[in-house]
VOGU-3710 file (C-alpha; in Angstrom, 3 decimals, decimal comma):
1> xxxxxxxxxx> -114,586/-81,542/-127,942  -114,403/-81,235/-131,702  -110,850/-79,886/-131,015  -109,534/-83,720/-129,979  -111,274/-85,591/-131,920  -109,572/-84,072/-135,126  -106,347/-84,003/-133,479  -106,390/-87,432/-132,926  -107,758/-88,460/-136,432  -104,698/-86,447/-137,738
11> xxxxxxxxxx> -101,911/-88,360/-135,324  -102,339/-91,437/-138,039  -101,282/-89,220/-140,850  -98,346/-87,747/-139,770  -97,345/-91,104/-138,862  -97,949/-92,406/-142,533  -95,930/-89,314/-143,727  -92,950/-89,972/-141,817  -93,093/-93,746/-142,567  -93,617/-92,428/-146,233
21> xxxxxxxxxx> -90,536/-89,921/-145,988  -88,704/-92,855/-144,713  -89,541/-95,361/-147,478  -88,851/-92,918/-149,926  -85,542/-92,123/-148,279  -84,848/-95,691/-148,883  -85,150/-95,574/-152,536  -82,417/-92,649/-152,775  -79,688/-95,384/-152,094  -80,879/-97,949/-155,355
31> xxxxxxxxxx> -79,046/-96,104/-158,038  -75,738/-96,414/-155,980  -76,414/-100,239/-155,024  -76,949/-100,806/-158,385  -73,642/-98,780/-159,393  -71,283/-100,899/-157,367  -72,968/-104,103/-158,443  -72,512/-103,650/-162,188  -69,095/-101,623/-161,824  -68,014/-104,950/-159,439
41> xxxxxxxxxx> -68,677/-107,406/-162,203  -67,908/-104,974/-165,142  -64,219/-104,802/-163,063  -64,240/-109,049/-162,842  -65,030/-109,318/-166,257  -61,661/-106,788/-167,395  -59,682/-109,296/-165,033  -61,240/-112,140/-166,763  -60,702/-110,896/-170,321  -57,063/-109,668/-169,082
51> xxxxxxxxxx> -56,224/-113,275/-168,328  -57,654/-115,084/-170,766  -57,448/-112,807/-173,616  -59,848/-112,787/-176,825  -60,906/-110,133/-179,882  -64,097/-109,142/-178,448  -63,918/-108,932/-174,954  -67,001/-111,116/-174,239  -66,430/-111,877/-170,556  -66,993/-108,249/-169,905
61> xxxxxxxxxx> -70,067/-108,488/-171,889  -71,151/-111,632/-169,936  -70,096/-110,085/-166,676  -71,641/-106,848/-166,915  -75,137/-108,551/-168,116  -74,742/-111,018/-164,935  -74,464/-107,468/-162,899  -76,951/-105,838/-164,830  -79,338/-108,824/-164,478  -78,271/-109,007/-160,617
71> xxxxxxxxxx> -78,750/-105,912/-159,432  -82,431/-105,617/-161,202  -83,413/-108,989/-159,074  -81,473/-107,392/-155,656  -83,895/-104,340/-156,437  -86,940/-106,305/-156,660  -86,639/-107,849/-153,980  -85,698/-105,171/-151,922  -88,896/-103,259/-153,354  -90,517/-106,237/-152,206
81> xxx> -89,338/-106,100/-148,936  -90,374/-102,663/-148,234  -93,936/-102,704/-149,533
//
């Protein structure tokens, strides 16, 4: 009888590992997210300062802030989401 009973107290935590594996399989992808979000508006801001030339190239430096800035906020709330 003891022989169930700790099996099934044990089911619950191999669920919470493999719900735990998979949230932290879902964190592996942020870095890459956050990659093509700042390397999309770093690549707008070159086509901006291409067209409208100036001497310091400060619509990249806008653009790739907005990115930075974006992709921080898209994280959070994805963070969010998951927890």
């Amino acid at each position: 009888m003891p022989d169930k009973q700790y099996q099934i107290k044990n089911k619950p935590l191999e669920r919470d590992k493999k719900n735990n594996f998979k949230k932290i399989l879902r964190f592996t992808s942020i870095p890459f997210e956050m990659f093509i979000i700042i390397f999309g508006f770093y690549k707008l801001g070159e086509f901006v300062d291409d067209k409208y030339p100036n001497e310091n190239s400060i619509y990249s430096i806008i653009f790739i802030l907005s990115g930075v800035f974006i992709s921080m906020g898209y994280i959070i709330w994805r963070v969010k989401k998951i927890f």
